[in-house]
Phi, psi and omega in degrees: 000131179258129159261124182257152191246142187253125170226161174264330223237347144122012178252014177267173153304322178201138192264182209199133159221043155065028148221150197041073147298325188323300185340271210303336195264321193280331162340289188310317195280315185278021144280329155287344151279353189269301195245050143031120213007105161233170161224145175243125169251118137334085183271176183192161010280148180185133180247118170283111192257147205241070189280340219197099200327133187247147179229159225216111181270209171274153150072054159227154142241137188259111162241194162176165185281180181296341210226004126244152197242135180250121185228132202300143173256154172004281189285007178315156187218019201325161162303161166254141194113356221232134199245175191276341201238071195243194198234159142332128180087001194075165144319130197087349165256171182268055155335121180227153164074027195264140162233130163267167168171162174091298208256176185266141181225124152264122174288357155067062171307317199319301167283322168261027182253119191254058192318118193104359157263190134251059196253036178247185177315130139089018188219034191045040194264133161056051191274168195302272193227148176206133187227138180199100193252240186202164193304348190246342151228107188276183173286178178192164185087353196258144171214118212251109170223205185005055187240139205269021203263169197185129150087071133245195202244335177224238230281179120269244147324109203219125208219105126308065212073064169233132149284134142081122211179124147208142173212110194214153135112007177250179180268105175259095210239136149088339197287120199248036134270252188243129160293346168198131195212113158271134180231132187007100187210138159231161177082058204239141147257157178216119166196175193021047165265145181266118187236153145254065203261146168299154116076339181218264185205150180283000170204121182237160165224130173236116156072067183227134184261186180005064159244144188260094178262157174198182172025070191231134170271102179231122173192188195275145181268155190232012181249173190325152194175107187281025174243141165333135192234136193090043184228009179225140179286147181294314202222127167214149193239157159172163179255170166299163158298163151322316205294332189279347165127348189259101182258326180315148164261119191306113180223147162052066156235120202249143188238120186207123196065038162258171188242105239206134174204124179209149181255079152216228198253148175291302156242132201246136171237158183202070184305085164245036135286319138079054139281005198248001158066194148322311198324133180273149186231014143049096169233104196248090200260109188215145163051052169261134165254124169240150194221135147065051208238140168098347195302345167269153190255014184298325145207160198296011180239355150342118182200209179244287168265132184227094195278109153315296153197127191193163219229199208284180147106002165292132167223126169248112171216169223326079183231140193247121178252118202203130210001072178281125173292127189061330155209156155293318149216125204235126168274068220270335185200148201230152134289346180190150168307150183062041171229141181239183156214144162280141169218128166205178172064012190248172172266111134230165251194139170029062184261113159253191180261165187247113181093234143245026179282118170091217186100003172271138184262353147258126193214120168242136195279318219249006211309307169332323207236330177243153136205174208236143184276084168299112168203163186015060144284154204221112184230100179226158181072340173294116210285332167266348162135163190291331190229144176214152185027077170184119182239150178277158167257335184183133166257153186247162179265343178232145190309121181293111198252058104260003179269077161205180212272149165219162217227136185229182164232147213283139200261331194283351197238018124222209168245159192263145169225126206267143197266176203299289176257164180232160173323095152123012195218172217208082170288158162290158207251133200289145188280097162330307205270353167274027195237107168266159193269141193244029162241188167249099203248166173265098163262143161237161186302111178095060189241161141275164193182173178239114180292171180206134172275104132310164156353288189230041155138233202235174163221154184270132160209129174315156174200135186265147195249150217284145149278169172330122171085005168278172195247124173232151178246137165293109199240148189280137157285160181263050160269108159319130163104356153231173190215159178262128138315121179233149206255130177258166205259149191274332187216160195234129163248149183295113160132338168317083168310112179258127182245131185272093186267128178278128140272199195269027190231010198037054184252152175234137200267132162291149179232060135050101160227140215275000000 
């Protein structure tokens, strides 16, 4: 692979001097479309100015450093549709084998937000990326991480007839459509994104087979913004009307171990094709924390989890739902008599009202026509009652601890060293002064560490502790009544030190070592 460099500063391949940069970028790509797998890297620092859509052929990677940007200028006046990230060919070709990465894009809401036009949120001006190819030859192949975009008028990633589709590892902030959007796609993953999102959702899927969201942080953004705020669902699956053109039926999608706080709905499902009839269309919502979900009062299907309308093949399982406005889970519509969902194994918790609305923590709107098979569900605090049209088969009595989001490591990328004590349990504690450490490491006086067992005793290992806004696991010291933070390492690499800690469910978490 040859990498050619896009630079500001007069050391690339190809320069750039911050006015139509887009010129100089689309140069750069359509040589890597030309010469089938390669790449053109961003360098930074550098702010690219972008007057003009840059387009991305097959078999390329588009990268850039964390500290160049591409930022739309002041004056665009773009068509609506036409995206800052588009492909060689237009819409409809079958783009194949493309990675994004790296760099940064401000979409300059600031300037390009036209009030009194519909040059506003959510009306398809300026979205991030749009890759699109058609039904009978879709796109394929794309793949989007560590990517930075923020304070735009639409999308982010926005993906159309694409097979094979992973987008993980970005900064999604401000985007006041959809933060990531698939449209009739299979084979999709979305995971370990940080998202805030506006006005429409932080994961949306229309007509999508086989997709995966998962270990994804979604919630609302609340900081400066010309868009109305607390109006987008973290997560919504749903098919199209007919008119728009999308007929495929949304199937075998699992939303799992995410952290979702949203003032709409946390997850939303929404048929208005309404063709699957009976048929299940296997949607699998698990081991999620939702939080504070529903807090705008803009409509009456606002909940924490929310079938708006939607038919058989729902399974809601070990998810901790916790004080979600008007319900936790709400049924608002069926496509057809007779259809149901499972709901079990979950918490929900403090269900207030939204207005004077609700307040329930199972709630069917529809009991004629859907229902729903309640068992070992865990229900307390819910201010208007646990249940409305919904009799359970079975209660748990107790707060559920495995209904939450769970974070594992991949086996292939260390070795597991199983520690003394595991989350939430308690071992006999190791003789200190008689356990030498058996590698060879720089400990001082004052290191925080983990004794860890070997073979032939214990070993000391340093370990790091998280800052403000990290992901940390609570681990017991063997003093009772304290604990250590230990920082979990968020992506794992082959090669990677780790110390891999079991919780009392035997999942086991990396930890960050020194």
């Amino acid at each position: 692979m040859v990498t050619k460099y896009v630079a500001g500063d007069g050391t690339g391949d190809y320069d750039a001097d911050g006015t139509d940069d887009q010129d100089i970028i689309n140069y750069a790509l359509n040589w890597a479309a030309d010469n089938p797998g390669n790449r053109i890297h961003l360098t930074g620092p550098f702010q690219y100015d972008i007057s003009d859509k840059i387009l991305i052929g097959s078999s390329t990677i588009f990268s850039g450093d964390l500290d160049a940007v591409l930022r739309l200028n002041d004056d665009c006046l773009w068509a609506v549709g036409v995206p800052v990230i588009g492909q060689i060919g237009g819409a409809g070709t079958a783009t194949h084998d493309v990675e994004i990465y790296g760099f940064e894009v401000d979409l300059n809401q600031a300037n390009l937000y036209h009030a009194g036009t519909d040059r506003i949120h959510g009306k398809g001006y300026y979205n991030t990326i749009h890759i699109q190819g058609s039904s009978s030859s879709p796109a394929s192949n794309i793949h989007i991480h560590d990517l930075y975009a923020h304070d735009g008028l639409g999308d982010g990633p926005r993906l159309t007839y694409v097979n094979s589709i992973s987008v993980h590892d970005c900064t999604l902030y401000d985007l006041m459509h959809a933060s990531i959007f698939c449209v009739d796609c299979e084979t999709i993953d979305i995971f370990d994104n940080d998202i805030k999102q506006i006005s429409d959702a932080g994961v949306r899927f229309d007509n999508c087979r086989q997709g995966n969201i998962y270990r994804n942080n979604i919630t609302d953004w609340l900081g400066a913004t010309y868009a109305p705020k607390g109006g987008a669902y973290g997560i919504q699956i749903g098919n199209q009307p007919a008119t728009y053109g999308h007929t495929a039926l949304t199937t075998n999608i699992n939303i799992y171990n995410n952290y979702i706080q949203s003032g709409a709905c946390g997850v939303e499902l929404e048929d208005y094709l309404q063709t699957a009839g009976a048929t299940p269309q296997n949607v699998h919502v698990y081991n999620n924390l939702l939080t504070n979900c529903g807090w705008t009062n803009w409509a009456a299907y606002f909940s924490g989890i929310s079938l708006y309308c939607w038919g058989n093949g729902v399974v809601i399982e070990y998810n901790t739902i916790d004080n979600a406005y008007r319900a936790g889970i709400l049924i608002t519509n069926a496509i057809s008599s007779g259809t149901a969902a499972n709901v079990r194994y979950n918490n929900i918790i403090n269900t207030v009202r939204s207005g004077g609305d609700g307040g329930y923590g199972i709630w069917n709107k529809v009991p004629l026509d859907f229902s729903i098979v309640a068992e070992y569900n865990y229900l307390t605090n819910n201010i208007s009652g646990n249940y409305l049209n919904v009799t359970p088969v079975s209660e748990l009595a107790e707060y559920l601890a495995t209904a939450i989001p769970i974070v594992s490591v991949d086996p292939a990328h260390t070795d597991f060293i199983r520690v003394v004590s595991s989350m939430g349990m308690y071992a006999a504690e190791p003789t200190f002064l008689a356990t030498p450490y058996t590698d060879e490491k720089d400990i001082e006086d004052g290191d925080q560490g983990l004794m860890l067992p070997t073979a032939d005793g214990y070993t000391f290992q340093k370990f790091e502790s998280p800052r403000v806004g990290q992901k940390a696991l609570i681990y017991p010291a063997h003093s009772r009544g304290e604990y250590y933070l230990l920082r979990i390492a968020e992506t794992v690499e082959d090669g990677q030190e780790v110390i891999a800690v079991p919780d009392k469910n035997g999942n086991y978490w990396p930890i960050l070592t020194k």
